[in-house]
Chimera marker file (.cmm) of the C-alpha trace (Angstrom):
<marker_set name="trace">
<marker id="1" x="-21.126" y="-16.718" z="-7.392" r="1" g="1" b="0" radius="0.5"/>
<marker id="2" x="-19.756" y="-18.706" z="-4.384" r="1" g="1" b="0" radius="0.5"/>
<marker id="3" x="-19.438" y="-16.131" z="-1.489" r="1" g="1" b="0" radius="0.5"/>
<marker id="4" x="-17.603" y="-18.166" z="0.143" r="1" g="1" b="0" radius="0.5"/>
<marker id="5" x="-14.694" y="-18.047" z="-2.972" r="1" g="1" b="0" radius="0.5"/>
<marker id="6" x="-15.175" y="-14.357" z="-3.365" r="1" g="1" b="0" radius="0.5"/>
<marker id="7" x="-14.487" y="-13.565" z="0.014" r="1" g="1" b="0" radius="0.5"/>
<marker id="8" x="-11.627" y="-15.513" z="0.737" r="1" g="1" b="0" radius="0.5"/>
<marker id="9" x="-10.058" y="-14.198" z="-2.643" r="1" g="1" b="0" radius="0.5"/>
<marker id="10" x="-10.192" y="-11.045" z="-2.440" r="1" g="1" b="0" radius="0.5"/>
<marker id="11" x="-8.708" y="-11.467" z="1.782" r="1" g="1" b="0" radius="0.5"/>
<marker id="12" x="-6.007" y="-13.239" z="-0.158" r="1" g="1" b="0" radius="0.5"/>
<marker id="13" x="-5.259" y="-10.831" z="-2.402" r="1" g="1" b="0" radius="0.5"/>
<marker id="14" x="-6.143" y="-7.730" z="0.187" r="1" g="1" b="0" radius="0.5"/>
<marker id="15" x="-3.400" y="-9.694" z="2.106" r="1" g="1" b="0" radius="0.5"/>
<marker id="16" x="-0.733" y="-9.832" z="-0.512" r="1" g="1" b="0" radius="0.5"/>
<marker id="17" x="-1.107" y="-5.660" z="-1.172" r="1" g="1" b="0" radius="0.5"/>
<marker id="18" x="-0.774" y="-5.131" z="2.314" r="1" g="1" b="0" radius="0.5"/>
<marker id="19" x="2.424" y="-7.458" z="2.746" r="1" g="1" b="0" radius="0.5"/>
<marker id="20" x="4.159" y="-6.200" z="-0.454" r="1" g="1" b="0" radius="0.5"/>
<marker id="21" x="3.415" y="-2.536" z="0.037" r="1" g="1" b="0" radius="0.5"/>
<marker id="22" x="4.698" y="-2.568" z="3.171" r="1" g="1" b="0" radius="0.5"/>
<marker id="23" x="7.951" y="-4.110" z="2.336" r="1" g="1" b="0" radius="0.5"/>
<marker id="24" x="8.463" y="-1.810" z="-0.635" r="1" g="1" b="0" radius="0.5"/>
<marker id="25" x="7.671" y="2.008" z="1.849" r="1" g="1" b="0" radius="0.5"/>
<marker id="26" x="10.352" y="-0.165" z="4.191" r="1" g="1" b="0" radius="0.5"/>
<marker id="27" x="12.879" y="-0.225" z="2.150" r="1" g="1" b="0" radius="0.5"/>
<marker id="28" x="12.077" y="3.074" z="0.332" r="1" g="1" b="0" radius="0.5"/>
<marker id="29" x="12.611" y="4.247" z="3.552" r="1" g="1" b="0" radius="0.5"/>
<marker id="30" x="15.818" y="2.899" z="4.768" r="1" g="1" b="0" radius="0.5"/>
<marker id="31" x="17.386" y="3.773" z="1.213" r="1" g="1" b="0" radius="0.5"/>
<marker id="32" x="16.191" y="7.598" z="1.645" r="1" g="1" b="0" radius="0.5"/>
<marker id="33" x="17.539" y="7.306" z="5.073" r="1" g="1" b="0" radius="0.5"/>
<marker id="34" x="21.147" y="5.711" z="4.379" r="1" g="1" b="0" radius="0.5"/>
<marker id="35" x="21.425" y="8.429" z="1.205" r="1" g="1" b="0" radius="0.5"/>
<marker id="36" x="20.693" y="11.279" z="3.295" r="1" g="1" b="0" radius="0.5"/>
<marker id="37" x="18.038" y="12.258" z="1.546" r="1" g="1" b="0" radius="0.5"/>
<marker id="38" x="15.183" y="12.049" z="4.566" r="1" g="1" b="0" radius="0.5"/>
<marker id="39" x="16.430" y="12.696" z="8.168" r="1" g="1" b="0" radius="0.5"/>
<marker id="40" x="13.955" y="10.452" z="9.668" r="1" g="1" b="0" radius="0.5"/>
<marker id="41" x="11.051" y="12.827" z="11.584" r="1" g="1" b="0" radius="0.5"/>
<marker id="42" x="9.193" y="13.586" z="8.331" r="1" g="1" b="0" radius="0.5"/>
<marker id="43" x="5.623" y="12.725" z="7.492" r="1" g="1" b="0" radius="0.5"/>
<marker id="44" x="4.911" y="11.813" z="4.165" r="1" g="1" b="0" radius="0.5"/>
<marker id="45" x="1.510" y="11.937" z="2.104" r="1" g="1" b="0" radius="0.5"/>
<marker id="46" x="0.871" y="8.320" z="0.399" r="1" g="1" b="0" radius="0.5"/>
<marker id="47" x="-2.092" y="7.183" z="-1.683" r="1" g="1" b="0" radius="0.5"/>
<marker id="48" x="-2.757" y="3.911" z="-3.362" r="1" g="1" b="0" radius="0.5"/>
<marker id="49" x="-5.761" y="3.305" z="-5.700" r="1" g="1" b="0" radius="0.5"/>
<marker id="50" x="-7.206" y="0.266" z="-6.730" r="1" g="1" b="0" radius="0.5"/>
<marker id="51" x="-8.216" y="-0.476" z="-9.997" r="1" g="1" b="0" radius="0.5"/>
<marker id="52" x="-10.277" y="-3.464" z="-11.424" r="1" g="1" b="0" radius="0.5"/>
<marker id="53" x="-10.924" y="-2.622" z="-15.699" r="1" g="1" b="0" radius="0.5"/>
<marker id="54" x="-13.193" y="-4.827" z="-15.740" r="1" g="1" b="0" radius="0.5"/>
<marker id="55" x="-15.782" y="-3.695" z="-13.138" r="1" g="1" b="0" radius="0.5"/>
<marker id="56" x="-15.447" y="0.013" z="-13.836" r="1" g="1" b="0" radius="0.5"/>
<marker id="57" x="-13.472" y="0.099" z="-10.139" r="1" g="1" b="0" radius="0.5"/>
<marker id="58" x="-10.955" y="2.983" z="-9.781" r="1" g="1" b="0" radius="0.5"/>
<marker id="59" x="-11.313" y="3.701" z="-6.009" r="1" g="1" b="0" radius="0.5"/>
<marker id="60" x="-8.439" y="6.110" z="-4.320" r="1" g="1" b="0" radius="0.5"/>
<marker id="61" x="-6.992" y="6.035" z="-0.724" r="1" g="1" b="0" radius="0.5"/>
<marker id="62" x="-5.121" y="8.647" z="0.649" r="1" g="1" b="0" radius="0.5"/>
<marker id="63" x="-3.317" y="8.460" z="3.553" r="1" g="1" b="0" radius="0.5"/>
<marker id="64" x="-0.063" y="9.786" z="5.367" r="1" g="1" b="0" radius="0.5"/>
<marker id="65" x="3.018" y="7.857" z="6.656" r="1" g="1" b="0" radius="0.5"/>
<marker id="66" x="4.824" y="8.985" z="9.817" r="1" g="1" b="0" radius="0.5"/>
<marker id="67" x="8.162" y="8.148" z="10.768" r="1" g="1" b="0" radius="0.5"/>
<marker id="68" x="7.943" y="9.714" z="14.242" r="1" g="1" b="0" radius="0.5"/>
<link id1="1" id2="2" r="1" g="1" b="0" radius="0.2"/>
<link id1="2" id2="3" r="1" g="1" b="0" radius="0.2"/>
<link id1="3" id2="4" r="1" g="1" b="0" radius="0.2"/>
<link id1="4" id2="5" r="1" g="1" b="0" radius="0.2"/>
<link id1="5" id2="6" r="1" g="1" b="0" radius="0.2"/>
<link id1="6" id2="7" r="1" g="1" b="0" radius="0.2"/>
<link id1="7" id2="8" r="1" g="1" b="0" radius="0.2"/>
<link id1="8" id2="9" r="1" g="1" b="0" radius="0.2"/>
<link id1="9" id2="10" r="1" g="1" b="0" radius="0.2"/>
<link id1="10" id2="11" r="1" g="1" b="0" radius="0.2"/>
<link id1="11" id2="12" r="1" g="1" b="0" radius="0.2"/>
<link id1="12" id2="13" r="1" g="1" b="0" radius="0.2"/>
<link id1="13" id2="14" r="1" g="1" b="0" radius="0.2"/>
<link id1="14" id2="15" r="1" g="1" b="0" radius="0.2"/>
<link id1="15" id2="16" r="1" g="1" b="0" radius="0.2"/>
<link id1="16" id2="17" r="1" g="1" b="0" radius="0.2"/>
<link id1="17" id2="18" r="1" g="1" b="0" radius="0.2"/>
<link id1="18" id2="19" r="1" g="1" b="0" radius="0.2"/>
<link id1="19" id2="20" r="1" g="1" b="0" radius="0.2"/>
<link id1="20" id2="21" r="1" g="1" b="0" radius="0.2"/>
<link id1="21" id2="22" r="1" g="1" b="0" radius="0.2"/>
<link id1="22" id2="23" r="1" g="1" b="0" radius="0.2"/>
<link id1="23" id2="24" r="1" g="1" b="0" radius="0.2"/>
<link id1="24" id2="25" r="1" g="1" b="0" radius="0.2"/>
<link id1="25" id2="26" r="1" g="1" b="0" radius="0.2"/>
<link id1="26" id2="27" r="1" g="1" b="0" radius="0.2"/>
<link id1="27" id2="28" r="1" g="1" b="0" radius="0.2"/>
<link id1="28" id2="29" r="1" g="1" b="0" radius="0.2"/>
<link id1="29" id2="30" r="1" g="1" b="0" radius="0.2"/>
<link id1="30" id2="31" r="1" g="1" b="0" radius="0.2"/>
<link id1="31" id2="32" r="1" g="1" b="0" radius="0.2"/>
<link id1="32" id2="33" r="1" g="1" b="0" radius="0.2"/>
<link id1="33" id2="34" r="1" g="1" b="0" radius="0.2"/>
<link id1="34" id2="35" r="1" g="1" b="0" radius="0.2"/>
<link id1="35" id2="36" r="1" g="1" b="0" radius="0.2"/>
<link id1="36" id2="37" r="1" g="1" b="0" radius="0.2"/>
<link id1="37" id2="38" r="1" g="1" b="0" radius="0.2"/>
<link id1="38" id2="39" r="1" g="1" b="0" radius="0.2"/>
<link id1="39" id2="40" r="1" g="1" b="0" radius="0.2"/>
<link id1="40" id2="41" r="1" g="1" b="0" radius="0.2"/>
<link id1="41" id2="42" r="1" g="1" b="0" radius="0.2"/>
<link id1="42" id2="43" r="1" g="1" b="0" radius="0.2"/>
<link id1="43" id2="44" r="1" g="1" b="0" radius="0.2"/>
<link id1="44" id2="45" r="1" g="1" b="0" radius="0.2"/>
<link id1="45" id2="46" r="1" g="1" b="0" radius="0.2"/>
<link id1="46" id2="47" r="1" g="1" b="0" radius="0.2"/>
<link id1="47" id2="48" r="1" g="1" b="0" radius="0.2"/>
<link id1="48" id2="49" r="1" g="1" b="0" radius="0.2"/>
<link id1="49" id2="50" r="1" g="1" b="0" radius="0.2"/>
<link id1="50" id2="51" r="1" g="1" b="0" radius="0.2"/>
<link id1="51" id2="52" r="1" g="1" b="0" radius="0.2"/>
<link id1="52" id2="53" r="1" g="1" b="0" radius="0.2"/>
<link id1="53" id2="54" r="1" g="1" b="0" radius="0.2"/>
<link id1="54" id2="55" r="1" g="1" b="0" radius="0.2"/>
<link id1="55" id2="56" r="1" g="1" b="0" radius="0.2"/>
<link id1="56" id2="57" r="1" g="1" b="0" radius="0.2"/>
<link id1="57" id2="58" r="1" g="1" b="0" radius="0.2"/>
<link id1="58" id2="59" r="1" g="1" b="0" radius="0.2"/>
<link id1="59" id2="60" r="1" g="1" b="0" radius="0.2"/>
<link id1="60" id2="61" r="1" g="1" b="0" radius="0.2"/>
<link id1="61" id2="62" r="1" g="1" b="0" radius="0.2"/>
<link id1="62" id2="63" r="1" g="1" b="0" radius="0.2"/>
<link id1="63" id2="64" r="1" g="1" b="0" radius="0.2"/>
<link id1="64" id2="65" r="1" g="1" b="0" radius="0.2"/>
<link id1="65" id2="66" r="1" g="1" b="0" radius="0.2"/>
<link id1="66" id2="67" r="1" g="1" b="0" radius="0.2"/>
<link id1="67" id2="68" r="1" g="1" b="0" radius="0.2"/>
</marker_set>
């Protein structure tokens, strides 16, 4: 194994989750908003796990997401 490799892919790909998952709370967020569905003070509980099959990984975050 090249540590060098490893560590840079898995920033790259640490990097990509953290880009993409923000987008997608953004916009979950807006779309609650302009329904009427949130009123924008809440707090809601999030959680994302991340699984790799192949190395017996399942590993859990929890978390919360404020929006004041």
């Amino acid at each position: 194994m090249h540590e060098e490799t490893f560590n840079l892919s898995i920033r790259k790909y640490l990097k990509i989750v953290g880009i993409n998952s923000q987008r997608e709370i953004e916009q979950a967020v807006r779309k609650a908003l302009e329904e009427g569905h949130i009123k924008g003070d809440e707090t809601f509980p999030a959680s994302v796990t991340l699984a790799v099959p192949e190395l017996n990984l399942s590993f859990r975050i929890d978390g919360e997401i404020r929006l004041q």
